[in-house]
C-alpha positions in Angstrom: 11.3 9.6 15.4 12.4 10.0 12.1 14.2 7.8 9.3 16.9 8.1 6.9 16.3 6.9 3.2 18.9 3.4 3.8 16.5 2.7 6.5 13.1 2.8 3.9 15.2 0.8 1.2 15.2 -2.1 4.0 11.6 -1.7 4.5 10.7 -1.8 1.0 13.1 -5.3 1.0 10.9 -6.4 3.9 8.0 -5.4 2.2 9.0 -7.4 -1.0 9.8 -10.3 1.9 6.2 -9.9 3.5 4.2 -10.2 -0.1 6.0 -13.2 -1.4 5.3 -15.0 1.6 1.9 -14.5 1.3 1.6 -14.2 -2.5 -0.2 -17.7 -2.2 -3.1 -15.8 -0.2 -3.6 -13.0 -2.0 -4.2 -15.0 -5.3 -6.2 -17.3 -3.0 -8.4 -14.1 -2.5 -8.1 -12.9 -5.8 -9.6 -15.9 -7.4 -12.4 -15.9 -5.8 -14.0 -12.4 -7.0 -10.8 -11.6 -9.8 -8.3 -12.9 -11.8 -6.3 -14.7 -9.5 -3.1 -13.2 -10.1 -2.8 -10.7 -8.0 -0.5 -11.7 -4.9 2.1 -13.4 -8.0 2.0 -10.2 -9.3 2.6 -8.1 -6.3 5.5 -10.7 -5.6 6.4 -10.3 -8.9 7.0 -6.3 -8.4 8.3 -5.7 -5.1 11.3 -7.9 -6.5 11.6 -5.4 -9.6 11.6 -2.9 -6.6 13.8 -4.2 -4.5 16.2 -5.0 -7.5 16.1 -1.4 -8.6 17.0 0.2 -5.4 19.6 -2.1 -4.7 22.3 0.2 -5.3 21.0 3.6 -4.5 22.9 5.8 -2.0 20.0 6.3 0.2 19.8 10.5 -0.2 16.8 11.2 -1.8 13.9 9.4 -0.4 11.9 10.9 -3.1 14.0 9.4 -5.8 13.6 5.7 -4.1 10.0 5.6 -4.1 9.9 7.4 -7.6 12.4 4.4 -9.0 10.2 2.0 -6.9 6.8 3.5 -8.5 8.2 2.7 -11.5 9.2 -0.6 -11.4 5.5 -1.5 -10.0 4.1 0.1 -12.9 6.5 -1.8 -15.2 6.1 -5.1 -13.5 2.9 -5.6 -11.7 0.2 -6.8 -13.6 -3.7 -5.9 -14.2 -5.2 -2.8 -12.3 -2.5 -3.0 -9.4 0.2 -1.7 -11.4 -0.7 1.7 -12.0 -2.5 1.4 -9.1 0.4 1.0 -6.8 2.7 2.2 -9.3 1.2 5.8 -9.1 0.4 5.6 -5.1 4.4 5.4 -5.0 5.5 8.3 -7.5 3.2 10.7 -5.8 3.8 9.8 -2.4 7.4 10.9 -3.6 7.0 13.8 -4.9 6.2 15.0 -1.3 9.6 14.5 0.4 11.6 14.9 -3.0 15.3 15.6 -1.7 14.9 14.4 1.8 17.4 12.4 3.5 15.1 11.6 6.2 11.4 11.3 6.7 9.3 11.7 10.1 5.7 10.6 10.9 4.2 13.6 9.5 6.6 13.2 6.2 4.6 10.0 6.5 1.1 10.9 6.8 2.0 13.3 3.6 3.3 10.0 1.3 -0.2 8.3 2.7 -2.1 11.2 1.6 -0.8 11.7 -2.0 -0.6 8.3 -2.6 -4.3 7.8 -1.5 -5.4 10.6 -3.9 -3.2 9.1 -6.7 -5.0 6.3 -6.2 -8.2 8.1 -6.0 -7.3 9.9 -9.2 -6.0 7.0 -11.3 -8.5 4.5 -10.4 -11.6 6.3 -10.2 -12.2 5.0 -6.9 -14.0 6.1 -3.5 -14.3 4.0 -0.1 -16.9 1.4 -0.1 -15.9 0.2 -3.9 -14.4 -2.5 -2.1 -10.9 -1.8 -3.2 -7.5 -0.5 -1.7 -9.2 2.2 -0.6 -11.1 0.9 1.9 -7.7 -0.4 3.8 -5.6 3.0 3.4 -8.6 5.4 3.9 -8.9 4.8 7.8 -5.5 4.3 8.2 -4.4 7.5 7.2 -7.4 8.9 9.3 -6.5 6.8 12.1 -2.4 8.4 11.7 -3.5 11.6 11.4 -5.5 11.1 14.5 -2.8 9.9 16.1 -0.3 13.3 15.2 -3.2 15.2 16.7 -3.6 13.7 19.8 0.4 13.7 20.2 0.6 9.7 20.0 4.0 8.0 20.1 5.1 7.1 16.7 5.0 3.5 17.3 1.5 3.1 18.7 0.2 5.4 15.6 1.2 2.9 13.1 -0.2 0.1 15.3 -3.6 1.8 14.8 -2.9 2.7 11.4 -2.4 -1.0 10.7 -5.0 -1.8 13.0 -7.8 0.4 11.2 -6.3 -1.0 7.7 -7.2 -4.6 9.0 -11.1 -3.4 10.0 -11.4 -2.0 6.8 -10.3 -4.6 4.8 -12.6 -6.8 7.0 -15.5 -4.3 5.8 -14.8 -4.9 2.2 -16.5 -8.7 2.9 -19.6 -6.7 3.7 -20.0 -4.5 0.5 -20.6 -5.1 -3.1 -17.4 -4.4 -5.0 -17.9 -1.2 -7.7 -15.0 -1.0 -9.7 -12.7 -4.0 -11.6 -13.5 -7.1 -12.6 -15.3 -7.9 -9.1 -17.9 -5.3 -10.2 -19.1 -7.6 -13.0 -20.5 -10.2 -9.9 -22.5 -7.6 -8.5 -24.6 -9.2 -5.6 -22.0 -12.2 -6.1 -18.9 -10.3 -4.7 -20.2 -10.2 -1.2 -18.9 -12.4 1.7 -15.6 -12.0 -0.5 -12.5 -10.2 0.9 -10.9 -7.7 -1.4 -7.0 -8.7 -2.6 -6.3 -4.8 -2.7 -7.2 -4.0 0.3 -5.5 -7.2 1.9 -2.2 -6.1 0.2 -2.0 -2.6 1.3 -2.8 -3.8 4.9 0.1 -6.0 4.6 2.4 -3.8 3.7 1.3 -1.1 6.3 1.6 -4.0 9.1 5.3 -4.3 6.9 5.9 -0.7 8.0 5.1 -0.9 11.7 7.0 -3.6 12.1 10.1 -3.0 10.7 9.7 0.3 12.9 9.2 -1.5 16.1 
């Protein structure tokens, strides 16, 4: 199964959909270990996404999520900006050109965006970030490609997996952003991060399914 770039722009709308409806939560989360802000500033930049893409022709996948990378940086807020705003330019830069993507297209984007997050936020898994929801979902795709999975039940483990882990970030002490400063404190506490890049993977397999 593969897509053609129109068919990403209305998953990026539905993504931008998904986060405002839950913008409440994620701030909800946020407050208790952060600053609070961050579902109003996810909202907030999936709008400036979805606004910048709104007339693009579809062609160049690569170009969308480069445009979309940018507007995240420009408009989202505290660490999630460049955060999310680099996981999107370097996931382009793999399918640069292409009019369509597949699954393995797809398991590409995850992998350069999950280093660009890597790189950008001097992060690992188990800092209670992000991370720890895209981590095993891109281990749980590539799994999935292995084993010659259908397309559809790969991103319902890939979701799945990002779910568990951001279930795991209650159970460890968060190392990096303002979280970090608690120490001991941040446990018992889900991460925002990680809550937001499980919902926009969940986003993805829906829209497919």
């Amino acid at each position: 199964m593969s897509i053609q770039g129109k068919k990403v722009i209305e998953i990026l709308e539905k993504i931008s959909e998904k986060i405002d409806e839950n913008k409440a939560y994620l701030s909800e989360l946020d407050a208790a270990i952060g600053d609070g802000d961050h579902g109003l500033n996810m909202s907030k930049g999936f709008k400036a996404v979805v606004e910048k893409i709104k007339d693009d022709d579809g062609n160049d996948i690569g170009g969308i999520l480069k445009k979309s990378g940018m507007a995240l940086v420009s408009n989202v807020g505290g660490a999630s900006g460049p955060l999310y705003g680099t996981a999107f330019m370097k996931a382009a830069v793999s399918v640069n050109g292409k009019s369509e993507v597949d699954i393995n297209d797809f398991a590409k984007m995850l992998d350069e965006a999950l280093e660009g997050i890597k790189m950008r936020g001097k992060g690992q898994a188990d800092d209670k970030t992000m991370i720890d929801a895209i981590e095993p979902a891109l281990k749980s795709i590539k799994e999935g490609i292995d084993s010659g999975i259908e397309v559809k039940e790969i991103l319902k483990a890939a979701k799945e997996a990002a779910y568990k882990g951001v279930e795991h970030t209650k159970e460890i002490i968060a190392k990096k952003g303002r979280a970090s400063y608690l120490g001991e404190r941040s446990l018992g506490h889900q991460d925002a991060g990680a809550t937001s890049s499980a919902i926009i993977l969940e986003t993805i397999y829906e829209a497919l399914n």
